[in-house]
N, C-alpha and C positions, 0 to 999 in steps of 0.2 A: 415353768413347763419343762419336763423332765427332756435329756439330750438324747435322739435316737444314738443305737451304733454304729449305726453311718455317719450323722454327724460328729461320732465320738473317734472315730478312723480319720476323718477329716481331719479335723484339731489335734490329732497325733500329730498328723502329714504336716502341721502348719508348725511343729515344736511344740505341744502343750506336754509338759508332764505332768501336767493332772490327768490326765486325758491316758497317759499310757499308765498310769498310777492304777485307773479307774480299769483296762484294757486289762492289766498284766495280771490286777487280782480277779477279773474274773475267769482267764483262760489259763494262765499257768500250769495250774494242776493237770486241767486234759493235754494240755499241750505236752508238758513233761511226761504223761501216760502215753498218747501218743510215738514221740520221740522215743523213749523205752521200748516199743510194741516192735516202730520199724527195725530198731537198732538192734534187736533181740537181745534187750538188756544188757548190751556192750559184754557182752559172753564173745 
């Protein structure tokens, strides 16, 4: 049975690095878009 992402935040919280392995590839990209957007691309 596949992990929701709630319990995938969880088992970060608990040390899993799968679990941030799993977290990191699927938000990074927006995350670093993000970051970029507020930061006004460090201009």
């Amino acid at each position: 049975m596949p992990v929701t992402e709630k319990e995938e935040v969880e088992l970060l919280r608990s040390g899993s690095m799968k679990s941030f392995e799993i977290l990191y590839s699927q938000y990074s990209g927006k995350l670093y878009n993000f970051i970029m957007k507020v930061s006004n691309g460090n201009k």
